[in-house]
C-alpha positions as CSV (number, residue, x, y, z in Angstrom):
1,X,30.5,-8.9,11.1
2,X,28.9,-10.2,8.2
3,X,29.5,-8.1,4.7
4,X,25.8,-7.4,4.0
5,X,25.8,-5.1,7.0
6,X,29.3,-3.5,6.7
7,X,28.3,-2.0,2.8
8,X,25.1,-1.1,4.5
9,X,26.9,1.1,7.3
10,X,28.7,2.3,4.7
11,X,25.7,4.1,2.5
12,X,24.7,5.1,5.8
13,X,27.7,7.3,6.0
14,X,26.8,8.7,3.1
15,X,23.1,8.7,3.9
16,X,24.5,11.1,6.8
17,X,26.8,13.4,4.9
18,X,24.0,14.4,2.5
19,X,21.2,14.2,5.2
20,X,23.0,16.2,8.3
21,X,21.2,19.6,8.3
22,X,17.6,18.4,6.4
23,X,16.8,17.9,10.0
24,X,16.5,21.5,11.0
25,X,13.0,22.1,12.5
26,X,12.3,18.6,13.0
27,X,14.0,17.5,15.9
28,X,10.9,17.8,17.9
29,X,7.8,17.6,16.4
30,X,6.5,16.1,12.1
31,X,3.9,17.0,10.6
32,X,3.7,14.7,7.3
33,X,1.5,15.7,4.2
34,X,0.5,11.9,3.6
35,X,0.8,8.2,5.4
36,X,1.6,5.7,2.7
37,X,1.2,2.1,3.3
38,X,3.0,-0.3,0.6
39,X,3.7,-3.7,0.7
40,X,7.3,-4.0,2.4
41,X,8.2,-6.2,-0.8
42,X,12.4,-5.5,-1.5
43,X,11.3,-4.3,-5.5
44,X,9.4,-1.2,-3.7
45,X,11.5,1.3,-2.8
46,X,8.2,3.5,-1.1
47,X,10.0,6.8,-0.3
48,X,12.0,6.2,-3.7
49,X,8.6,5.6,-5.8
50,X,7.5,9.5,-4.7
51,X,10.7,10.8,-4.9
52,X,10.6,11.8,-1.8
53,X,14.0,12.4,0.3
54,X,12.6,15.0,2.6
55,X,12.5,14.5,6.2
56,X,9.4,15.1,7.8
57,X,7.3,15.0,3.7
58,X,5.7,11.1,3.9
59,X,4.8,9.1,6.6
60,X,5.9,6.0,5.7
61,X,4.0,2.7,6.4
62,X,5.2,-1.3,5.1
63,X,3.6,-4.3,5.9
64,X,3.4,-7.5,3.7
65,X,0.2,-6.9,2.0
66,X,-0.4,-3.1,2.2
67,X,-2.5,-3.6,4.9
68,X,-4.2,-1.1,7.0
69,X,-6.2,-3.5,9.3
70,X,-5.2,-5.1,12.4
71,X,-6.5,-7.2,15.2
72,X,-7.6,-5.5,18.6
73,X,-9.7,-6.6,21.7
74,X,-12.4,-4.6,20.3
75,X,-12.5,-6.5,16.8
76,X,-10.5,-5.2,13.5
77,X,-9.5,-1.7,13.2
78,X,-6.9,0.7,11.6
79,X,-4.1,0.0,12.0
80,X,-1.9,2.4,14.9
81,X,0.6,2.8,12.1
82,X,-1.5,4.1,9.7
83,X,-4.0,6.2,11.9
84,X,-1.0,7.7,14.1
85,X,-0.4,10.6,12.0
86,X,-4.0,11.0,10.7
87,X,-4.9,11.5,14.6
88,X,-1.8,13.1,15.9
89,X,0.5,15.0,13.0
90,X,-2.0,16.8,11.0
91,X,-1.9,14.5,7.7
92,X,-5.5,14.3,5.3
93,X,-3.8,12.1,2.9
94,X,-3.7,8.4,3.2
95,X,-2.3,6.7,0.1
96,X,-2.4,2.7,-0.2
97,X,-0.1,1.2,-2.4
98,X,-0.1,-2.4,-4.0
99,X,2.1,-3.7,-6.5
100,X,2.2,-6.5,-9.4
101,X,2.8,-9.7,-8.2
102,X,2.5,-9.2,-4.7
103,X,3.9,-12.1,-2.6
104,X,1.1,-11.6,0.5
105,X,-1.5,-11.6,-2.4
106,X,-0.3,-14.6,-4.1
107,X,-0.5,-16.7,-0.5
108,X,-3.6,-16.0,0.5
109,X,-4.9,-16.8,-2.6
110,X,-3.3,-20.0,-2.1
111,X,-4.4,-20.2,0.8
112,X,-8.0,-19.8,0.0
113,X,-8.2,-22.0,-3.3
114,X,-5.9,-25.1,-2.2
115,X,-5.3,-24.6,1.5
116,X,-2.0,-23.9,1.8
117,X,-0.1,-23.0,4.8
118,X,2.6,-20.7,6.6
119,X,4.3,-20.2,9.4
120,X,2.9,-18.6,12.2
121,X,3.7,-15.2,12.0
122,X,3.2,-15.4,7.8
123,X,-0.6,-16.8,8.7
124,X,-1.0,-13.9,10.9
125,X,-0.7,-11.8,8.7
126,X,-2.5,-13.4,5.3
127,X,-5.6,-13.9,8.0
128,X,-5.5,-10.3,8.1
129,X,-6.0,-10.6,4.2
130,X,-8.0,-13.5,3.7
131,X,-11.5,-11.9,4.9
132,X,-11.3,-9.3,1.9
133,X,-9.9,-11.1,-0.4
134,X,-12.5,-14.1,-0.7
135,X,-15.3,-12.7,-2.2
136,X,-12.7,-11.6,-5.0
137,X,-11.0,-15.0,-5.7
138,X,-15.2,-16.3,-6.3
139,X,-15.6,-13.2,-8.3
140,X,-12.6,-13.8,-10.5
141,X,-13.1,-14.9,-14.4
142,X,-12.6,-18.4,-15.3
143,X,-9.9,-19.7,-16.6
144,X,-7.8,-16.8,-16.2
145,X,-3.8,-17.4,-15.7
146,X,-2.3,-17.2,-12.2
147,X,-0.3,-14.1,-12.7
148,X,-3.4,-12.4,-13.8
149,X,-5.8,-13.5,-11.2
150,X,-3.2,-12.5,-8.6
151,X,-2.8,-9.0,-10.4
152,X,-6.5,-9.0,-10.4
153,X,-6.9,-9.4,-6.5
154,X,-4.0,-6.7,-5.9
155,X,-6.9,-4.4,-7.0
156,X,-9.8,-5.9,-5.1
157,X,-6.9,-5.8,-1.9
158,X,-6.0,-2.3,-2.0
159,X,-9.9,-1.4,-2.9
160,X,-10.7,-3.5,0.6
161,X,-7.8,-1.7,2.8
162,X,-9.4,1.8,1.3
163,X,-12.8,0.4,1.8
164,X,-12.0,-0.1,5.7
165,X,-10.1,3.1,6.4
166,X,-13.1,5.2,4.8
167,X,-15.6,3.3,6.8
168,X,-13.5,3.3,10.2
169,X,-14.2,5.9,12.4
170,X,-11.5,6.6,13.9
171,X,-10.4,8.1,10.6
172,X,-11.2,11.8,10.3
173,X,-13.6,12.1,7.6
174,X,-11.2,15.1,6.1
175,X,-9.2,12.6,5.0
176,X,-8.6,11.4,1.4
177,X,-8.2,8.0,1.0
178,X,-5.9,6.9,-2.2
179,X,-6.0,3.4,-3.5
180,X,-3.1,3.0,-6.4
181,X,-1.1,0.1,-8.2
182,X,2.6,-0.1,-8.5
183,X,3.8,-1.7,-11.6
184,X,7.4,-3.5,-12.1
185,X,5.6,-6.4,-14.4
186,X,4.6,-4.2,-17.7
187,X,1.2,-6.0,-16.2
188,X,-0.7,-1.3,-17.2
189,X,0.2,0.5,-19.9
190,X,2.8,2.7,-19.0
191,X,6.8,2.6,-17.4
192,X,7.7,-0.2,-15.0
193,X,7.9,1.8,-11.7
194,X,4.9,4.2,-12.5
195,X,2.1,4.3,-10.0
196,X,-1.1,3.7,-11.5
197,X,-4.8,5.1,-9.2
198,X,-7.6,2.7,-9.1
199,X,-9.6,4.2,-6.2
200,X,-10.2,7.9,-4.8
201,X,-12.2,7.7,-1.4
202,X,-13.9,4.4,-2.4
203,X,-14.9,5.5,-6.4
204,X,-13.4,2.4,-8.3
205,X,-14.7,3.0,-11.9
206,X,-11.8,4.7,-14.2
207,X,-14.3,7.0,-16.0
208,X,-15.6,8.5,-12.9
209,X,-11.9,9.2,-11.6
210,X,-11.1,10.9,-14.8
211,X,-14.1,12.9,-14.7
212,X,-13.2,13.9,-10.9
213,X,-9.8,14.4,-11.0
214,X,-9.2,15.7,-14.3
215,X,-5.5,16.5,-13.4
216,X,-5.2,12.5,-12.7
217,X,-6.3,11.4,-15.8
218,X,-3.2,9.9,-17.4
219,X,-2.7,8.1,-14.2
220,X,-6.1,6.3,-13.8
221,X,-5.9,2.7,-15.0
222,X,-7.1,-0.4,-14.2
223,X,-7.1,-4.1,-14.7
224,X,-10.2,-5.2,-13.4
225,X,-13.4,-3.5,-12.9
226,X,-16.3,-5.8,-10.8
């Protein structure tokens, strides 16, 4: 057995010891406060980023891309992770969570400007991206730097995967829809690690969300307004 998995089994014992009776009440039914979906990159730890170590708290979501969209006979809709608990468990929140330098990001842009390619399954997935993210690679600045133009379209993504859940109808219109930026780049102002809102149930522009959510307003930043 290979030793990656052994040290893994072990913090699993751990894991258990301090985890064995935060289950009480749970066993049979959940009823989460918010769905998250984050990009299943290795630097974002999503339960971690919340602080959240509660069973049954956070319905957790990952994907590469923080993508709420997927393919269906009837055309693109939300994705069954995502909509599950906003249908079934009770849950109004839905939070969507990029992150600097996003590796699903930085493909399709590839993709789109010089053609590049993946395998299979990757292409899946960055097809799933590509749609949104065109009209933001044509609306980027010239000449800005790579890093930044990918940063950049982080924002636009997580604005499009907001965009589609508030527009779906499958998605109770109770809902809230959260679009937010995690940063481990120093790309806001602020700690590496904080989460940074860019978009409350489709409103995009900083002022606004400050002037909504007053109790936000240290959190609102953005790179990119379009």
């Amino acid at each position: 057995m290979d030793e990656t998995f052994l040290a893994m089994l072990d913090r699993n014992a751990g894991h258990a010891d301090a985890f064995d009776d935060r289950f009480d009440g749970l066993e049979h039914e959940q009823h989460p406060e918010a769905v998250t979906v984050c990009c299943s990159d290795s630097r974002v730890l999503q339960d971690h980023l919340w602080g959240n170590d509660e069973p049954g708290r956070q319905f957790s979501c990952g994907n590469i891309g923080n993508r709420v969209v997927q393919r269906t006979e009837e055309g693109p809709r939300v994705s069954g992770d995502v909509l599950y608990p906003l249908a079934h468990t009770d849950t109004d929140v839905a939070v969507v969570v990029g992150h600097t330098g996003c590796g699903a990001v930085t493909a399709t842009y590839d993709k789109l400007t010089d053609g590049s390619s993946e395998p299979p399954g990757i292409e899946h997935c960055l097809d799933l991206l590509a749609p949104g993210l065109e009209p933001g690679v044509d609306l980027l600045p010239d000449e800005l730097a790579r890093e930044d133009a990918v940063n950049h379209l982080v924002e636009y993504n997580v604005d499009r995967q907001v965009e589609f859940l508030m527009e779906s109808e499958d998605v109770p219109e109770s809902v809230q829809a959260v679009g937010a930026v995690y940063d481990f780049q120093d790309a806001y102002d602020g700690k590496r690690g904080e989460v940074h809102v860019i978009n409350v149930d489709g409103e995009t522009d900083p002022d606004a969300l400050r002037e909504r959510h007053p109790e936000i307003d240290s959190r609102v930043q953005r790179r990119w307004t379009y």
